[in-house]
MITORBA-345241 format. One record per residue (C-alpha): residue in one letter; x, y, z. Coordinates in steps of 0.2 Angstrom, whole numbers, plus 5000, padded with zeros to 4 digits. Example, Ala and Ser with C-alpha at 12.3 -4.5 7.8 and 13.67 -1.06 7.14 Angstrom:
MITORBA-345241
A506249785039S506849955036
This chain:
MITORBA-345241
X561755165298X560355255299X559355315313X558055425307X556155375309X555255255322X556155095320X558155125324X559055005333X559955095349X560754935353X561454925335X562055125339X562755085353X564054965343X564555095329X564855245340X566455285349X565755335367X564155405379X564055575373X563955515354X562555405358X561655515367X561755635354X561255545340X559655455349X559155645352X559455685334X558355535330X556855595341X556955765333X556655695317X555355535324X554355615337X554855795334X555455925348X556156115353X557256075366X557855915374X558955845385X559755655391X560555645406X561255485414X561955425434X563555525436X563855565417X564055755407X562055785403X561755795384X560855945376X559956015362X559456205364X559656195384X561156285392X562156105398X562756185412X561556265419X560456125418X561656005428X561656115441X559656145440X559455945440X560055935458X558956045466X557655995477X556356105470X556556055453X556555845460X554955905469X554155985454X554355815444X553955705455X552355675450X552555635432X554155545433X552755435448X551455435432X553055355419X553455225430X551855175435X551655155415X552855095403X554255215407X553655395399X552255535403X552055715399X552055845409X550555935405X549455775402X549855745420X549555895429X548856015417X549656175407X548956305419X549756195437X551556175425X551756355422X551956365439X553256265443X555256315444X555856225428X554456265418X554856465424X556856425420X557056325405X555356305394X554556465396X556056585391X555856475374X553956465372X553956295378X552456215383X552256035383X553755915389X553955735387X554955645402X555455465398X556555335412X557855215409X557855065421X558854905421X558254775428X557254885438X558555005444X558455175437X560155245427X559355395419X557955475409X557655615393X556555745390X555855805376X555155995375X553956105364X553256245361X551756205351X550556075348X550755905363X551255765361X550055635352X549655455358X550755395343X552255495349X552255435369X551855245361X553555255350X554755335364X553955185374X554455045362X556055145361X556455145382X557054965386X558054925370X558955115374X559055085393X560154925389X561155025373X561555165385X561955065401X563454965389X564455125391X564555115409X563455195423X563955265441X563355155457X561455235460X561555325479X560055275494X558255275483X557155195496X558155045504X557354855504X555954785512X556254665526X556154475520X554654365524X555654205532X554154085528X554553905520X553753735518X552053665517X551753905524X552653955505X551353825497X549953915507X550554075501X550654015483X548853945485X548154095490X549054245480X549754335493X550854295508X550354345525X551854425534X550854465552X549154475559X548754585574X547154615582X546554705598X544654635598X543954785587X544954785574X546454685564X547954755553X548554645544X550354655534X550254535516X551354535500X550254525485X550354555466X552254625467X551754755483X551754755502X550054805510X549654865527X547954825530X546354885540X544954745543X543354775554X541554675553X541254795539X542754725528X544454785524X545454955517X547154935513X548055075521X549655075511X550454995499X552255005492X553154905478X554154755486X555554785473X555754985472X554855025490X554755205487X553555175475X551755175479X550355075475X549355225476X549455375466X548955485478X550455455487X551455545474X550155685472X550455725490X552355755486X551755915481X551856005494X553456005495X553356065476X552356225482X553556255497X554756385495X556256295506X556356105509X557256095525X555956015538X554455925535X552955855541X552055725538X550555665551X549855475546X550955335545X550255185536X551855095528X552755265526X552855245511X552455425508X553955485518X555055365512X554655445496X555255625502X556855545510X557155505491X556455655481X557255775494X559055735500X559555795516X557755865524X557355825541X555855735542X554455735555X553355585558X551855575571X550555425572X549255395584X549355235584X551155145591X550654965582X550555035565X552255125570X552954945576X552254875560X553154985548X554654965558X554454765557X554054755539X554354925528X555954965535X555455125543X556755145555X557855155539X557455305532X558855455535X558455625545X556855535552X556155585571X554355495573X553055555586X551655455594X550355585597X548655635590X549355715572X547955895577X548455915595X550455905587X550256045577X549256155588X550756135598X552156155588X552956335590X552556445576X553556425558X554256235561X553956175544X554156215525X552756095523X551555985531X550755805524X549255745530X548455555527X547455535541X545755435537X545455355553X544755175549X543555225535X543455415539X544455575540X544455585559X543355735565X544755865567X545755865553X544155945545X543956085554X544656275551X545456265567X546456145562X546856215545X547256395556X548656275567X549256215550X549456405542X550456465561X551656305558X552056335542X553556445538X553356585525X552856515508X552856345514X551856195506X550356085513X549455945505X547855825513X547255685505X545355655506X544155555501X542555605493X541655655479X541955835469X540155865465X538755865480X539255895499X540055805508X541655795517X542655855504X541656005502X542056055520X543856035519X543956135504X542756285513X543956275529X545656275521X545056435511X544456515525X546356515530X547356495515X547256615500X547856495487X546956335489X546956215474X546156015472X546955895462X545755735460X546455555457X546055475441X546555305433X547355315417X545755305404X544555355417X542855435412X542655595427X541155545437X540655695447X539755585460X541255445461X541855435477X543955455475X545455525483X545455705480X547355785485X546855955493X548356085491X548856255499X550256365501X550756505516X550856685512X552656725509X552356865523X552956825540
């Protein structure tokens, strides 16, 4: 058959070819010729990884590095919150990618620039991925279109050749027990309320809705929902920034020990239990019912090499001896605010003590990038303290940049490799 051009059928390859590495193979050859490419790889769950102008061996041993799992994070978050494929470049820009350990490695020592990363899920479990490198022009609309048309059809052709049981990716969610006349309630209404807890001033609230768990803040002046992680694959956030935040892990030099200060649904942790096998992880909350909450209902207690704290998250860190951490996470809006001290450059001085040597820290805030406002004052208190200091704004897919619209705004730094 043939396979050049748009339009081949993997399920139909799948049939005529005598085993994995074959496949894989000629659906790479395929995509040199349809969507074009200098380098590229297919690797699958427990399988011999498949390469075109890449060093196989070197990249199998690269693949299961933390560093490099770190680095990706963020578009292989941007694929999957798509239709399964997103480029690197497009996600974080050429200048941030450059950066990054893989790039150094692999693309760079070829003039590569631009690379394509595509997922292979069946039914919703994940059995493998391929990416697609170059060194000149990026990828086009057209080109990231095609692979997707190409990914479910190749996820079902590959996984008829076998794939190896996946290891712990994030665990279950705890199952609502509701029934009867309640399920019809739920139905009603479009969401299912799991528990409702209030202390006079304010209520949290814990609802499934539209294929996600929510924790959620209400007051007289409405509600902000604090976290939100997918019911079926609950390592994956409803919010983007989430994955952004990953990142400083990606700019720490070692991943041995983190810490992340703000618990919502933990979803955020959760996430680093699964990019980043094996680190110890450090959680502290101020608040012991949002701790019992994510216990109850997102399976907190599940996560591996987890010790959680109920402290205020500053006063931890000021604290903490010297060098604990290769990075430090911060998601600490209090209600509808970042609370007072997670602004100041004390703070941020505490953060730069507890670090280790070249370790990672990421805040997420929310504000606006032009005017003054809080965002601003983060920004002029990290640089006061850090030298490298970068600001990575969230942005919906297709969304026009509005200076003066109010977003999540990832703020990033990294320690001084000097002890």
């Amino acid at each position: 058959m043939s396979v050049s051009g748009y339009d081949f059928d993997p399920v139909a390859l799948a049939q005529e070819v005598p085993d994995a590495g074959t496949f894989e193979r000629v659906v790479l050859e395929a995509l040199r010729s349809s969507v074009g490419f200098d380098a590229a790889f297919f690797a699958t769950k427990g399988a011999p990884t498949t390469t075109i102008n890449v060093d196989a061996a070197r990249l199998d041993a690269a693949i299961l590095r933390i560093d490099y799992q770190s680095e990706i994070a963020p578009t292989k978050a941007t694929a999957i919150a798509a239709r399964g494929v997103a480029v690197d470049t497009r996600v974080l820009g050429e200048l941030a990618v450059r950066e990054f350990a893989y790039h150094r490695d692999f693309a760079a020592p070829i003039g590569g620039r631009h690379s394509m990363l595509a997922f292979l899920a069946v039914r919703g479990s994940p059995i493998g991925g391929l990416m697609l490198g170059r060194c000149g022009g990026a990828f086009s609309d057209n080109h990231i279109a095609a692979v997707e048309r190409l990914l479910p059809r190749l996820a079902i052709a590959r996984a008829s050749f076998g794939v190896r049981a996946q290891t712990w990716s994030g665990g279950q969610l705890p199952k609502s027990a509701s029934r009867g006349i309640a399920r019809v309630a739920d139905l009603i209404r479009g969401e299912r309320v799991l528990e409702r807890v209030s202390d006079g001033e304010r209520t949290i609230v814990v609802r499934d809705r539209g294929g996600h768990r929510e924790m959620v803040f209400e007051d007289t002046s409405g509600e902000i929902v604090w976290s939100r992680a997918s019911i079926l694959q609950p390592d994956r956030s409803g919010w983007f920034y989430i994955d952004l935040l990953l990142l400083a892990a990606t700019r720490a030099q070692r991943r041995r020990r983190v810490l992340c200060v703000g618990s919502g649904g933990g979803v955020g942790v959760r996430q680093l239990a699964s990019v980043c096998p094996g680190v110890a992880l450090d959680l502290v909350e101020s608040d012991p019912l949002v701790i019992d909450l994510a216990r109850r209902w997102f399976g907190l207690g599940d996560i591996p090499n987890l010790s959680i704290t109920i402290d205020d998250g500053a006063a931890f860190i000021r604290q903490a001896p010297a060098a604990t951490w290769d990075a430090i996470v911060v998601d600490a809006f209090d209600g509808r605010e970042l609370a007072a001290p997670f602004a100041s450059r004390a703070f941020f001085a505490d953060v730069r003590r507890a670090l280790r040597p070249g370790g990672g820290f990421a805040i997420n805030v929310i504000g606006v990038l032009g005017g003054a406002g809080i965002l601003q004052e983060v920004e002029r208190a990290m640089r006061a303290e850090f030298d490298d200091v970068r600001l990575v704004p969230v942005l919906d897919p297709g969304e026009a940049y509005a200076p003066m619209a109010q977003r999540n705004v990832v703020v990033l730094a990294r320690s001084s490799m000097r002890a």
